[in-house]
C-alpha positions, 0 to 999 in steps of 0.5 A, spaced: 500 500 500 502 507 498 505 511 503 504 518 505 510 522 505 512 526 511 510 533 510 515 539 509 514 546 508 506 546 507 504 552 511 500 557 510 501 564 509 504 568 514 507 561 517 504 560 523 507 561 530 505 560 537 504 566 542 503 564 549 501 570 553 502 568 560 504 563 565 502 555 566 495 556 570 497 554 577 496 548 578 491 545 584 490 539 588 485 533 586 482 532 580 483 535 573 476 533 570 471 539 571 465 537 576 460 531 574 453 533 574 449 530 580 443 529 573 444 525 568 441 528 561 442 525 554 445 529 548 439 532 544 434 533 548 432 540 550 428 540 555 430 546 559 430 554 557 436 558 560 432 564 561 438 569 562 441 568 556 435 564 552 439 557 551 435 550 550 439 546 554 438 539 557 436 539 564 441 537 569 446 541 564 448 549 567 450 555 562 455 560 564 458 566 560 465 565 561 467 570 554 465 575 549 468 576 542 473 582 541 473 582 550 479 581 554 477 575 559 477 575 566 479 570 570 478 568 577 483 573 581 479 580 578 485 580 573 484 580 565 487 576 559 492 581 554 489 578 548 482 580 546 477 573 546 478 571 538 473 573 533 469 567 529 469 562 533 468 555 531 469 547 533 471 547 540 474 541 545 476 540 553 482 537 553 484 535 561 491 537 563 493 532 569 492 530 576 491 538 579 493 541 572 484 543 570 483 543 564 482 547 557 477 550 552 481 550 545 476 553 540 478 554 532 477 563 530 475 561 523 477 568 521 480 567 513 487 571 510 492 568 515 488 571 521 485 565 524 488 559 529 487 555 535 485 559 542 485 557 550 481 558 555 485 555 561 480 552 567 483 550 575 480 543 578 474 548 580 471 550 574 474 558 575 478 561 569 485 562 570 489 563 562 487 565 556 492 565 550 492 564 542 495 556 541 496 557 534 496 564 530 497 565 522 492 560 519 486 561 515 479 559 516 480 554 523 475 549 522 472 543 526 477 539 527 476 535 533 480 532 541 485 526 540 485 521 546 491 523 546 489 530 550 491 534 544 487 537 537 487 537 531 484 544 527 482 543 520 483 550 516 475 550 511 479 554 505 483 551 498 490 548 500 488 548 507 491 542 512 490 539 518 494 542 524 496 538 530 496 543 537 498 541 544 495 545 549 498 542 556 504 548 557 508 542 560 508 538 553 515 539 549 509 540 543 506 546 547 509 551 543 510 547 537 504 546 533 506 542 526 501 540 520 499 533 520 498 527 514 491 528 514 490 533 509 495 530 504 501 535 500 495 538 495 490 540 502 483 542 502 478 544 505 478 540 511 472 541 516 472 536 522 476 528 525 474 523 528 479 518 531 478 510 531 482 508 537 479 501 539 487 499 537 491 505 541 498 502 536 494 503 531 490 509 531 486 510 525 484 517 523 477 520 519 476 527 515 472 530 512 472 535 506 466 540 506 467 541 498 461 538 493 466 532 491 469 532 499 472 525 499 472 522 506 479 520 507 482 515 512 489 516 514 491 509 519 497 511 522 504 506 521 507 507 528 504 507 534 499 512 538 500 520 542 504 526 537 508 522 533 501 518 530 499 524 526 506 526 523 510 519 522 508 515 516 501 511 514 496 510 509 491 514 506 485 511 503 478 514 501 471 513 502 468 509 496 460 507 497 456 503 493 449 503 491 447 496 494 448 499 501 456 496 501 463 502 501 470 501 500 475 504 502 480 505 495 487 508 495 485 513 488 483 520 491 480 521 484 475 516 486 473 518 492 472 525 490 467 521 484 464 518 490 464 524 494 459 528 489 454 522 487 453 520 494 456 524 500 457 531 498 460 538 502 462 533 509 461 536 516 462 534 523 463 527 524 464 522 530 466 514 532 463 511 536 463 502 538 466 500 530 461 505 527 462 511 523 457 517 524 458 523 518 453 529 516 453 530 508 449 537 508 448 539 501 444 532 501 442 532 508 444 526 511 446 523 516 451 517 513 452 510 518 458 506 516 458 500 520 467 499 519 466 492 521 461 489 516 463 495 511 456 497 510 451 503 510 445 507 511 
């Protein structure tokens, strides 16, 4: 099976850079997870009207304004971020930091021309604000993408040639300050929305992404060497999604045919999510919801 090469120099315009604005959050005894809610609720099911700011929530879950767009961020000791919060914000994650260590708010800022990148908003054990600082700068169009079960990020830029950049938001990570492309996104990029992880074999993590273009191949990368950082930026297999009219699919090494795939079956990609064997995407120019089972290689 072909290969994909190590990237070299695909970067965006101007080369994107890391630009901390102050030190790690202080660490915290007890737990890095935020606080269990005593009231179970399940996704979708909007029962309940926050009243202060109109949101329909699930019962049990809680709204808290912690940011707005062009305002510094205020944190838990009355002090206020440097950086005004980011314009645009897009697809976001809550990476835990470790024992004690919090936890982070990494959103996108889907700003276009070199503008956009990845944002922070650092929380202690407690649930209270104490960092706010840019993660990734330089990029355009910072889009979906999604939260590794490595407790990192990946950022997709949405605009042609874009690429798939790999974030570590733990300041004491020896990637904090180094975000780098991925292979996702291949040498030719793309207009590249969300990804979603299979990590049933963690020495073999397979990747999926999505591309919101009319002939948006689904692509899946199947790293070569082991799991963590290197995973996404070693070498591995790219194939791409072809689906067949009997309720079948394939997984074909010609990017060509997945695009032709693309446009009849599954056109303009958005999010997309693993969970127990199945493969769950949106296709939003047709409307549908598309199930991949991944181990009877069949759909609906």
């Amino acid at each position: 099976s072909p290969t994909t090469a190590r990237p070299t120099s695909v970067s965006p315009s101007p080369s994107p850079t890391t630009s901390p604005t102050t030190a790690r959050p202080t660490a915290m005894p007890a737990s890095a997870q935020p606080t269990a809610s005593p009231v179970q609720f399940l996704y979708g099911e909007l029962s309940h009207v926050n009243e202060e700011f109109g949101i329909e929530v699930s019962e049990g879950l809680s709204v808290r304004l912690i940011a707005e767009t062009g305002e510094r961020v205020k944190f838990a000791d009355g002090t206020m971020s440097s950086l005004l919060y980011h314009r645009q914000s897009d697809s976001a994650g809550v990476v835990p930091l470790g024992v004690g260590d919090g936890y982070v708010y990494v959103a996108n800022s889907e700003v276009p021309e070199g503008k956009g990148g990845v944002y922070g908003i650092y929380f202690d054990k407690d649930g209270e604000v104490v960092d706010y600082k840019a993660l990734l700068t330089g990029t355009s169009r910072n889009c979906g993408g999604g939260v590794t079960p490595f407790n990192t990020f990946v950022s997709c830029e949405e605009v042609s040639g874009g690429q798939c950049w790999h974030v570590d938001p733990n300041p004491s990570s020896e990637y904090h300050h180094t975000p780098m492309v991925t292979q996702l996104g291949g040498p030719r990029g793309g207009r590249y929305e969300s990804v979603a992880v299979d990590y049933s074999n963690p020495e073999k993590p397979v990747f999926f992404v999505t591309e919101d273009n009319d002939d948006g191949e689904l692509r899946r990368f199947e790293a070569a060497h082991g799991n963590g950082w290197d995973s996404l930026h070693d070498e591995g297999t790219t194939t791409y999604l072809q689906m067949f009219r009997d309720g079948t699919f394939a997984w074909t090494e010609s990017e060509r045919i997945g695009e032709q795939s693309a446009e009849r079956h599954y056109p303009g990609l958005e999010g997309i999510q693993y969970s127990q064997d199945k493969l769950y995407f949106m296709a939003k120019k047709n409307r549908h919801l598309f199930i991949l089972d991944l181990k009877e290689m069949t759909y609906k």
